[in-house]
Structures are given as C-alpha cells and as structure tokens.
C-alpha positions as CSV (number, residue, x, y, z in Angstrom):
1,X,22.2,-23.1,-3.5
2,X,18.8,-22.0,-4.7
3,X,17.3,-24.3,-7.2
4,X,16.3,-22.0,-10.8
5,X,12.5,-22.7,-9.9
6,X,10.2,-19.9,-10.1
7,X,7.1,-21.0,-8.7
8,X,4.0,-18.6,-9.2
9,X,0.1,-19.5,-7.3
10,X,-2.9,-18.7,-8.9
11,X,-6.1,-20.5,-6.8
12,X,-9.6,-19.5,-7.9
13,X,-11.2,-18.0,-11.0
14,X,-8.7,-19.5,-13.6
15,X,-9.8,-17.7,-16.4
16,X,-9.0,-15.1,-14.8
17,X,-5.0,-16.4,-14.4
18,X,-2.7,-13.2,-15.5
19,X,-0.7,-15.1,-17.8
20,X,0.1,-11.8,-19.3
21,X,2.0,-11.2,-16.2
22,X,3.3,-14.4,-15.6
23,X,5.0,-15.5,-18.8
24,X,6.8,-12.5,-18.5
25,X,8.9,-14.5,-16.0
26,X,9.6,-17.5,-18.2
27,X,10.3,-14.8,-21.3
28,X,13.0,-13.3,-19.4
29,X,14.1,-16.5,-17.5
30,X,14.7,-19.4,-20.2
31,X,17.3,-21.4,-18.0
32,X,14.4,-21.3,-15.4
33,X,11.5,-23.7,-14.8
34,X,8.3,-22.4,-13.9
35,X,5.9,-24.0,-12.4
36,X,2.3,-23.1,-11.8
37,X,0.4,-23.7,-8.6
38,X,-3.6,-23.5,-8.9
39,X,-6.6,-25.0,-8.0
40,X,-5.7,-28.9,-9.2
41,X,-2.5,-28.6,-6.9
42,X,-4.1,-26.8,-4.5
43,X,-6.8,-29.7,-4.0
44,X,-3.9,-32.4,-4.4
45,X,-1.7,-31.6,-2.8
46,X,-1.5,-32.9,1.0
47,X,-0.3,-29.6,2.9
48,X,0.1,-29.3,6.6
49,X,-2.3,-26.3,6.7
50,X,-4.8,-28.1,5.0
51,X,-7.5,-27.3,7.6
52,X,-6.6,-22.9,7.6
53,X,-6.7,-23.0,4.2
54,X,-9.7,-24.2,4.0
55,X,-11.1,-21.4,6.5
56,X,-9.2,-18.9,4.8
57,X,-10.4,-20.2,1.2
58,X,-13.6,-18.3,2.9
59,X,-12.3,-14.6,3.3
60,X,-9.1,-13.9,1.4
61,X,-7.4,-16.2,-1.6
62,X,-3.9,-14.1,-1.2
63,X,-4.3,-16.0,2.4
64,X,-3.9,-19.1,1.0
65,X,-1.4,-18.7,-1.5
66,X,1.0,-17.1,1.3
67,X,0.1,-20.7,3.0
68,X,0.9,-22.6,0.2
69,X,4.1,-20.7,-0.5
70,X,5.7,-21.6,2.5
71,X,4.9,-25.1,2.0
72,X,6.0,-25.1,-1.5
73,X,9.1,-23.4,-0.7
74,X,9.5,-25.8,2.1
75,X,9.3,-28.6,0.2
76,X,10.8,-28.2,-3.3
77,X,12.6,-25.0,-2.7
78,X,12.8,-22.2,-5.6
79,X,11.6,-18.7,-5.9
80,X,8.0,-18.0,-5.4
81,X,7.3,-14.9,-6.8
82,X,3.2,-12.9,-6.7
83,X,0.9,-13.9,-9.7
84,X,1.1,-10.0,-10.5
85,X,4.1,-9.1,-10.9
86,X,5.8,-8.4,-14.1
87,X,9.3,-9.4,-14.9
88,X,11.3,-6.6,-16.5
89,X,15.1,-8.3,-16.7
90,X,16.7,-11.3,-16.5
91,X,16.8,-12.8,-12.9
92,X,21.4,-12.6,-11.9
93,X,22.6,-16.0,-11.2
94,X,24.8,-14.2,-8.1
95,X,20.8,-14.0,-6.3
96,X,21.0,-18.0,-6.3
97,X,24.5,-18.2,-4.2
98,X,22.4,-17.7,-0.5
99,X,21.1,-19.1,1.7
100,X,17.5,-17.8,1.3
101,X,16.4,-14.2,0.0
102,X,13.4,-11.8,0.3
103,X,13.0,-7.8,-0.1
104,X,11.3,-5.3,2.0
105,X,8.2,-3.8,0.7
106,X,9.2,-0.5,0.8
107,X,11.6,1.1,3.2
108,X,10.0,4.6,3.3
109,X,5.8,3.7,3.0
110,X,6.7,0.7,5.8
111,X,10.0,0.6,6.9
112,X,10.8,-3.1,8.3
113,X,8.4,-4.9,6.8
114,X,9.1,-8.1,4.6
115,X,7.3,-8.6,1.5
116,X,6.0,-12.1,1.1
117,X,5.8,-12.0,-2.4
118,X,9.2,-12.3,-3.6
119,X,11.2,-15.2,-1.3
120,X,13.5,-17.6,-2.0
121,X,15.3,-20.5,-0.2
122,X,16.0,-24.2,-1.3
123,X,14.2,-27.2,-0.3
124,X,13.8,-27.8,3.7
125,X,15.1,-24.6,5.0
126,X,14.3,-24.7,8.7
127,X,13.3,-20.9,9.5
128,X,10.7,-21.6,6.7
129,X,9.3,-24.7,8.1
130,X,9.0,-23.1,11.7
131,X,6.8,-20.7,10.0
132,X,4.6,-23.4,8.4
133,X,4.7,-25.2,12.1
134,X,3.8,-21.5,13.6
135,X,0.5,-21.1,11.6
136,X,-0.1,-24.9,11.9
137,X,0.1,-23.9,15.7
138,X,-2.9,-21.1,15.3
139,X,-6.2,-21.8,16.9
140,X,-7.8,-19.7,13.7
141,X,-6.1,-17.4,10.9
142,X,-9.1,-15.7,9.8
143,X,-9.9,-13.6,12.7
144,X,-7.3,-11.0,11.4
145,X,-6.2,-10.0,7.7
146,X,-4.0,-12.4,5.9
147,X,-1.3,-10.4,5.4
148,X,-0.8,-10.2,9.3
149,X,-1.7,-14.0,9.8
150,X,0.3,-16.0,7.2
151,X,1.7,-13.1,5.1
152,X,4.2,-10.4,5.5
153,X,3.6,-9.3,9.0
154,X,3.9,-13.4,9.6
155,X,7.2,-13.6,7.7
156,X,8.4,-10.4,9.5
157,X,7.9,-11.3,13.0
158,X,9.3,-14.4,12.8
159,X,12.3,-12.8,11.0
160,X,12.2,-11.1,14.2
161,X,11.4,-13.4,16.9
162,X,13.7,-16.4,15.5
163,X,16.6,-13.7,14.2
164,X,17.6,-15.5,11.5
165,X,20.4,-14.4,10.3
166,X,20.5,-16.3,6.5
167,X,17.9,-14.6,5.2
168,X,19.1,-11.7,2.7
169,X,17.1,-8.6,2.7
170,X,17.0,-6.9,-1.0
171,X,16.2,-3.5,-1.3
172,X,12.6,-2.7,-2.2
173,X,13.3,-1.9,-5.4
174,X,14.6,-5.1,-6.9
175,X,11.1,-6.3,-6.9
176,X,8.6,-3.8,-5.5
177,X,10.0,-0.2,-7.3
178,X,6.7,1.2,-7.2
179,X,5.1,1.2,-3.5
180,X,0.8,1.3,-3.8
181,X,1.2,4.3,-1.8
182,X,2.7,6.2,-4.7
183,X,6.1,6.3,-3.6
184,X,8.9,5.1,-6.0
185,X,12.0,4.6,-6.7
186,X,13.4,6.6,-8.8
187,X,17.3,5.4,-8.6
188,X,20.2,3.5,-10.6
189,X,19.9,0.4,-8.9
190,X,18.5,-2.9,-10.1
191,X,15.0,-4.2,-11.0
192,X,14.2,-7.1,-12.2
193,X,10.4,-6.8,-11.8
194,X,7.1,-4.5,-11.1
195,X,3.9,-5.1,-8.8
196,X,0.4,-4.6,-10.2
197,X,-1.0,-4.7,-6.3
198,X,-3.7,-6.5,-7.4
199,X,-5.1,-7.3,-4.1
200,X,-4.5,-4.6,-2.9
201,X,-6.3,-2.4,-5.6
202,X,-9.1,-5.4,-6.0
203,X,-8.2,-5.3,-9.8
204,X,-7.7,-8.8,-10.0
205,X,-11.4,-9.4,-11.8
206,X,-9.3,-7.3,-14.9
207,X,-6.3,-7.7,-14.6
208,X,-5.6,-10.3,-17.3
209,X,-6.4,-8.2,-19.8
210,X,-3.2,-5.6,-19.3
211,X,-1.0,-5.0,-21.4
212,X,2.6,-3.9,-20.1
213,X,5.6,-2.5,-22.1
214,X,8.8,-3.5,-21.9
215,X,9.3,-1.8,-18.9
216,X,6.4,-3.7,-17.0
217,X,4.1,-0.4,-17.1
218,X,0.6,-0.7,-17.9
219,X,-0.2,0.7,-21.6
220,X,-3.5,0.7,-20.8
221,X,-5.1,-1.1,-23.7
222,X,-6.4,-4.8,-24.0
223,X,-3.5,-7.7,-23.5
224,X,-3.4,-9.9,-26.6
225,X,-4.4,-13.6,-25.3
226,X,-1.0,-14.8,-24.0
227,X,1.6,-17.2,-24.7
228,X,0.9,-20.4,-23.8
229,X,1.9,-21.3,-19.8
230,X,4.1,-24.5,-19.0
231,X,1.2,-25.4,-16.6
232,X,-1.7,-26.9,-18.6
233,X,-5.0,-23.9,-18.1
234,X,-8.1,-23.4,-19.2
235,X,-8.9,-20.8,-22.0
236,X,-9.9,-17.4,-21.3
237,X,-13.4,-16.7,-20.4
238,X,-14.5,-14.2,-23.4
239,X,-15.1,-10.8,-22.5
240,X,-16.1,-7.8,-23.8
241,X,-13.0,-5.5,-23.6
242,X,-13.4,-2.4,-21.4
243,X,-14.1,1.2,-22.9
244,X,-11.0,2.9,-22.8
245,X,-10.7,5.7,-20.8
246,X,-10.9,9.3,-22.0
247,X,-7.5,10.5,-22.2
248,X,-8.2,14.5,-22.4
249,X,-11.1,16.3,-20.1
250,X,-13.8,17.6,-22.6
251,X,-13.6,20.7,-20.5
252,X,-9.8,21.3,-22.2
253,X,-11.1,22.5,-25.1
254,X,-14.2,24.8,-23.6
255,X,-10.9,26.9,-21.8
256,X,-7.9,28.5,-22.5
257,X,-4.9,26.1,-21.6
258,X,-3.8,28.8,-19.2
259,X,-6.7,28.1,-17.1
260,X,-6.4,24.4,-17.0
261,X,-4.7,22.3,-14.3
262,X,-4.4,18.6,-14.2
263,X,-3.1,16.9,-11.1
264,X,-2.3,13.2,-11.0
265,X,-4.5,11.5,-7.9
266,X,-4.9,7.7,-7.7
267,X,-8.2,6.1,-7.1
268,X,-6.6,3.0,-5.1
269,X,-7.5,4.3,-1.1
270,X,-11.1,4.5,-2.2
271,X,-13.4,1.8,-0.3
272,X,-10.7,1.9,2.5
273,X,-11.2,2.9,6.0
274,X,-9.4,6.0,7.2
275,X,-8.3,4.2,10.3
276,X,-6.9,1.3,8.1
277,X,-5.1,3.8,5.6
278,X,-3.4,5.6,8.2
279,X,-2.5,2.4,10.3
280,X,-0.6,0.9,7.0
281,X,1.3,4.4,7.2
282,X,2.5,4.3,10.7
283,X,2.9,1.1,11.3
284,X,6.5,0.9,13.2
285,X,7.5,4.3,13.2
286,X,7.9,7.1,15.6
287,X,4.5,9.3,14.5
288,X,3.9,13.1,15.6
289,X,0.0,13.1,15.0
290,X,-1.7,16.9,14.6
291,X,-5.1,17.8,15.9
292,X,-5.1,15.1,18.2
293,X,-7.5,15.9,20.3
294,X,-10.4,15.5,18.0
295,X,-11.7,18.6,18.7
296,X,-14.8,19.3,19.9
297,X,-15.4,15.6,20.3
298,X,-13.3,14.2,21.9
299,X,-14.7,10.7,23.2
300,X,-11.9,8.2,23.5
301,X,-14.1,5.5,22.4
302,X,-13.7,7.1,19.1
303,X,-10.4,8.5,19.2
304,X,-8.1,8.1,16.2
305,X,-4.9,9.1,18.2
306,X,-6.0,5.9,20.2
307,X,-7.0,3.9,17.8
308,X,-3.2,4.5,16.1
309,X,-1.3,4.1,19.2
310,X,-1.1,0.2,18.9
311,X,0.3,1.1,15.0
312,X,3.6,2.9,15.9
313,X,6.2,2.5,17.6
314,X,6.1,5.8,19.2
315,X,2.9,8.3,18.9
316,X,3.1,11.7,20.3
317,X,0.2,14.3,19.6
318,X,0.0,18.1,19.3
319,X,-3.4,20.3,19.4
320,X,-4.0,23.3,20.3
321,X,-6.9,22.9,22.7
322,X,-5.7,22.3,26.1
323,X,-8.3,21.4,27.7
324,X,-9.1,18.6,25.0
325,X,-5.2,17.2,25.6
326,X,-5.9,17.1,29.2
327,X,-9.3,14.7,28.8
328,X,-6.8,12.5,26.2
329,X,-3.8,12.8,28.8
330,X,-4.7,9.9,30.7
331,X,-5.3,7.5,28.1
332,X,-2.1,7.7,26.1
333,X,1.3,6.6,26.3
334,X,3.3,9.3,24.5
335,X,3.6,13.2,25.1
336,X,1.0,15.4,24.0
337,X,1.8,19.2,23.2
338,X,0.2,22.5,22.6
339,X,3.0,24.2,21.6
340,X,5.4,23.0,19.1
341,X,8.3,25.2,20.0
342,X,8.5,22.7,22.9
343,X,8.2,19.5,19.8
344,X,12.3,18.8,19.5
345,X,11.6,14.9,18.9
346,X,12.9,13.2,15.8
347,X,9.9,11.6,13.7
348,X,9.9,9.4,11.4
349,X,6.3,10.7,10.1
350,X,3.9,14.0,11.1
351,X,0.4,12.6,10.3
352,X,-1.5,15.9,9.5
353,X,-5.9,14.3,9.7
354,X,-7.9,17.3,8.9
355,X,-6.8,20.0,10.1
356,X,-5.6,22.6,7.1
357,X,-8.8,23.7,6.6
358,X,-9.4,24.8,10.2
359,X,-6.1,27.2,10.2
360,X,-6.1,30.5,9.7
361,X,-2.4,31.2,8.7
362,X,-2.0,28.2,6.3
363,X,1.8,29.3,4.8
364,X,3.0,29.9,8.8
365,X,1.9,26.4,9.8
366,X,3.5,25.3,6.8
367,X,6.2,26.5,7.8
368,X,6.1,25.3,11.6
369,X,5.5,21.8,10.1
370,X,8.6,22.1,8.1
371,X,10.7,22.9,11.2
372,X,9.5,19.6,13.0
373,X,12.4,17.3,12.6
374,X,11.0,14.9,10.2
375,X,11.6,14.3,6.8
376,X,7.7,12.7,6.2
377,X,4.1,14.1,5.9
378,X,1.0,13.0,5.5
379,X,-1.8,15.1,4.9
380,X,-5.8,15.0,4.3
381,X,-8.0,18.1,3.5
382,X,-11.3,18.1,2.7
383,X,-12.1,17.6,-0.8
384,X,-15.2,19.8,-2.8
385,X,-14.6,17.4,-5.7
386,X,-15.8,14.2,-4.1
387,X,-18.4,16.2,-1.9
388,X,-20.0,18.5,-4.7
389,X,-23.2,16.4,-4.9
390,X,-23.4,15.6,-1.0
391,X,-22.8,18.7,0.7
392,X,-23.6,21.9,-1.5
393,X,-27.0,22.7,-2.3
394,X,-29.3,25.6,-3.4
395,X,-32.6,26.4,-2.1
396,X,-34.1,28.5,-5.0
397,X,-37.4,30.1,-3.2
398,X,-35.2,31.9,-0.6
399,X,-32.0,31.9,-2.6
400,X,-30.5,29.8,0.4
401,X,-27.0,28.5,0.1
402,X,-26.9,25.1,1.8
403,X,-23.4,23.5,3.1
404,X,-23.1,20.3,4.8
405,X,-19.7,21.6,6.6
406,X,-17.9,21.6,10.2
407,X,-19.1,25.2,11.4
408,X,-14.9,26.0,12.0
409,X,-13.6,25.1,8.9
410,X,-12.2,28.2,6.2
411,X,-12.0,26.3,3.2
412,X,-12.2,23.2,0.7
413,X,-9.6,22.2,-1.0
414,X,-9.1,20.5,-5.0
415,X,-6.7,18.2,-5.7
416,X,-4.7,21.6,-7.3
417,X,-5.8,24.1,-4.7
418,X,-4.2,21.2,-2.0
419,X,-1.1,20.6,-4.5
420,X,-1.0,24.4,-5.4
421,X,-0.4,25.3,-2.1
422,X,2.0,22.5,-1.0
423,X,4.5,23.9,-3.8
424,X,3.5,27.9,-3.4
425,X,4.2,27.5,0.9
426,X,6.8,24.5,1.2
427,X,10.2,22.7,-0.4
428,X,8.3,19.5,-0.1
429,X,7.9,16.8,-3.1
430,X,4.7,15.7,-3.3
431,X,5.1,11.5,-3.6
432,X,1.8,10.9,-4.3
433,X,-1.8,12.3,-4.0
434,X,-5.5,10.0,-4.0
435,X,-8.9,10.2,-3.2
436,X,-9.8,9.3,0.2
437,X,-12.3,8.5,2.8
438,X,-14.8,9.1,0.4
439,X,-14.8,13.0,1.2
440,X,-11.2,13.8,1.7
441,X,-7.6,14.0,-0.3
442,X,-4.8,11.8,0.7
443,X,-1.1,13.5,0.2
444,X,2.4,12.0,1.1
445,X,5.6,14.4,0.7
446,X,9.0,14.5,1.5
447,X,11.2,17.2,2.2
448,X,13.4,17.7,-0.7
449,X,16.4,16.1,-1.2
450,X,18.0,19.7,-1.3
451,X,16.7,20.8,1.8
C-alpha cells in the first residue's frame, strides 16, 4: 500500500516557495503528512545523482526536483506531487490500494506521455529505482531539456522500454484538467487538483502571490501571506504587489458595443520557438503537415517538415507546388501530396504553418481541411496585432505605404478576424488561441463533438 505522504520539492529562491499552493494540499488532506523538500534537504541529503544534480542545478531547477523525486519516492515512498499545483478535493483512500500511480499529461495535446508531476508508489519500488540507476547511468543530463532527461519523457520511456505493468495510468484530468495548451477538460469525472505550469509559463518569480478560489482558479489579486507550512521556511521576501490588470479596454467606451469584439488569446507561447511549439504538438502522433514545401525556399537545411519528422510518429506533407515536393522527396520518410483528393490517411493532427493567408478561396479550403480524416488542427496566420509597429509604415513626403510582407500573401489576420472566420467557414471548436512566434497567432480546434 501507498504510504499517506505527500511530498512536495521546492530548491531555490525560498522566498519565493508557493505556499499558497502547497498548503492547499495539507487543507484538503488532514490524515496526510506533508513533507517539504528544499534546499537544506537538498544539500543533506546523500542522493545517488548527486553529481547531475549538480550540473543540472546550472540550467533547469525542475531538473533537479524530477531527480530528487525519484529518489525520494524510492526511498520513503508517498505521493510527490509539483510545487504548483493546487489541491481542489480531498485525495480517495481507494488511490492508495496500488501498486504505484501516475496520470498522463493530457491525452489530446500529447497523447502517451506521463506526467512526472503527480506519481506515487511506496518505498523501494523497483521500476522506480531502475530509473534512478538509468540517469545515474548518463554520461551528462544537461545536454537536452529536463523534461526529456529525468522528467516525463524519462518516466515515459522507461514505462515503455521496461513495460511495467503496476503502474496505474489516471486520466489527465484527475490532476492536470487544464492542459498549457488551452485544452480542458470539461467533463464529470474527478479532480482532485489544478496545474499553474509554472515552468512552463516562467511565472514562478510571481507566483507566490496568487490567490486561487475554491476551485484552484487564479482570482487574480494578491495571495494573503499563507498558513504556516509543516516544513520550517523562511519569511516572504516583501514585495511591492503588482498593478492589477485592466479588466475593460479603454477603447469599450469610445465605441458602440456592437462594434466591439473581445477574443480570449493566451500570452504563454511567447519567447518560444516555433519549431519547439510545434514539436510539443506532434510529438507521437500521425501529423498531415500543409505547405510543406516551404515555398519558395525550400533549403532542407531549414526545412520545418524536416526538422518535425523526428517529432511524430508518422509525418506526411501536402503543397501545392510540385516541383518544390519533388526537391523535398528525397529527404523524407512519409508521403508527400499535391492533391488532397488523393489524402485518405487517418491523422491524428493537420498542422496548418502559414499558409491561410496565401489562399485565395479561404471557406473552400476550409472545407477540404474538414474532409481530411482528422479530428485536430492547428493553425498559425499572420498577426497585424503583434506586427503593427514592425511592418507598417508611412512615408509622408510621397504618401508611400510601406509593408514589411511576403509578396504572395492576401491578408492579415486579428485574433477575431482568425476566430471570426474559423466559426463563419467551419463546425470546429476553437480549444484555445495565443500569441505566437512573435508575429503570428497560434489556434488549436476540434471538430465538434456533433459532427
């Protein structure tokens, strides 16, 4: 049985330790001990992977608290659960009758990965200790991200390689209902807790000073200091709180509400690369990639249908150019089309890079993208919002109109004019919409549940 131990890291800044988050855990958990991990542990403690964490200490923190929670599970057993989550309900004493449990992060945004952040097991399980003796094994574990060295991708391929069969899966939601894609859950089932993605969204510098309501959702405003930890830490650095954020556009009441449009779009893909966003996306699944060609340059040195291929687990392209297909031909491993009458493939994702703004007949190809057998879609348009002081300009002598713009492109999109259009031409839901690539708008949909 799994020993009522929730175990929760926190190595670095400590007075920057969410406590806010993490006492929600012992709030909702009184038969539980909790036990905090940070930097006096961390220096204490003899681990195995002493040396990587070390290195890793260098690059990523999140590194070496997925190190450390393999030893600590290893050794006193429990349930080690991320520093930002938020507990929303008690934990069921039925999750404590297995062997060892996890969840998947999300089974639509990356099907078949297992989080890291939410495992359990008791003391000495041996599929855990094989994965401490597997990173102790690494010559380095810094010459790749964390999450692929000693993280998820770590926990998921030895899942894999070792098929161990005593670990329990739990549905994403149980832990994770809110994906930092955008995509959530939206069901009856259970969920005992929420993810801030704090790493992820590098809001870990302010994140200490949420407050969440009773349903683990950010209010917004400044967390009261919070209840005392059972871990001895250090007080609160003071801090000015943060201005809060307008809540209503000063341009609301200079229109008629007829006129004004508001569209949700997240801010947490800005400062990542394009190739690194869409990798995350297509990372094991079977991926019909549009405009693949890169038309008209089309250098495979710089190709992103090349750079992807590693990512899936099957990547076929379309594009309309021929001749560009038959200079990409011999470099790929999947099927390349310029017709998709002939596309009868299943797909688990059409990855639609840039190309809207070059057709001409945007509700037909709408409309030829809803007949590809696929029920996912992700797709980036150019975006005059992020672009308006970079690439519009007026010369005033001459009464020039300057546009920084590829000469074949029809159009700019908003984050409306792109959501407008996605609900005018399609049945899609639109799961989530962000700024992107510093020039560009990010959409994931799903064909309806009706359709």
């Amino acid at each position: 049985m799994i020993p009522k131990t929730i175990h929760v890291i926190w190595v670095g800044d400590e007075s920057k330790r969410p406590d806010n988050c993490i006492s929600t855990w012992a709030q909702h958990n009184p038969g539980w001990q909790l036990k905090i991990w940070g930097n006096d542990l961390l220096a204490d403690t003899d681990w195995v992977n002493t040396e990587h964490m070390r290195a890793m200490s260098e690059r990523e923190l999140n590194g070496v608290a997925d190190m450390m929670r393999w030893e600590i599970l290893y050794r006193e057993g429990g349930f080690v659960v991320d520093a930002d989550s938020v507990c929303i309900r008690p934990l069921d004493d039925d999750l404590l009758d297995r062997v060892a449990f996890a969840c998947w992060e999300n089974e639509i945004a990356r099907p078949g990965l297992i989080a890291a952040g939410y495992v359990a097991c008791s003391a000495g399980n041996p599929f855990i200790g094989q994965i401490i003796l597997d990173i102790q094994r690494e010559p380095s574990v810094v010459h790749d991200s964390a999450w692929k060295t000693v993280g998820p991708q770590r926990l998921t391929d030895a899942y894999r390689r070792y098929a161990y069969q005593d670990l329990d899966i739990l549905p994403s939601h149980c832990f994770i209902p809110e994906h930092f894609t955008g995509i959530s859950y939206k069901g009856a089932g259970t969920v005992y807790a929420r993810q801030e993605w704090a790493s992820t969204k590098r809001s870990y510098g302010a994140l200490h000073l949420k407050a969440f309501d009773a349903d683990g959702r950010a209010t917004g405003s400044v967390a009261p200091a919070a209840a005392a930890a059972p871990a001895p830490a250090p007080s609160p650095a003071a801090a000015a709180a943060p201005p809060a954020a307008p809540a209503r556009s000063a341009l609301e009441a200079r229109h008629d509400p007829y006129f004004v449009q508001k569209v949700a779009v997240g801010k947490e893909l800005i400062g990542r690369s394009r190739l690194d966003v869409f990798a995350q996306l297509c990372k094991g699944k079977r991926v019909l990639h549009m405009g693949c060609a890169d038309w008209p340059i089309t250098d495979p040195k710089t190709s992103l249908h090349l750079a992807l291929e590693p990512h899936c687990l099957r990547l076929d392209g379309f594009d309309v150019q021929r001749e560009a297909l038959a200079g990409l031909a011999p470099h790929v491993k999947g099927r390349l089309y310029s017709d998709l009458a002939e596309v009868t493939d299943a797909y688990d994702l059409v990855l639609v890079p840039e190309v809207m703004e070059h057709v001409p007949d945007v509700a037909g190809f709408l409309a030829q993208l809803h007949a590809l057998n696929a029920p996912h879609y992700v797709i980036t348009v150019p975006d005059a919002y992020q672009c308006r002081q970079r690439h519009f300009d007026f010369v005033d002598g001459p009464e020039t109109f300057v546009e920084v713009v590829h000469p074949d492109h029809n159009c700019w999109y908003t984050p409306y004019t792109f959501a407008n259009v996605m609900r005018k031409y399609t049945p899609w839901h639109l799961d989530g919409m962000w700024f992107f690539n510093g020039i560009s708008l990010l959409a994931v949909l799903s064909k309806h549940p009706r359709v």
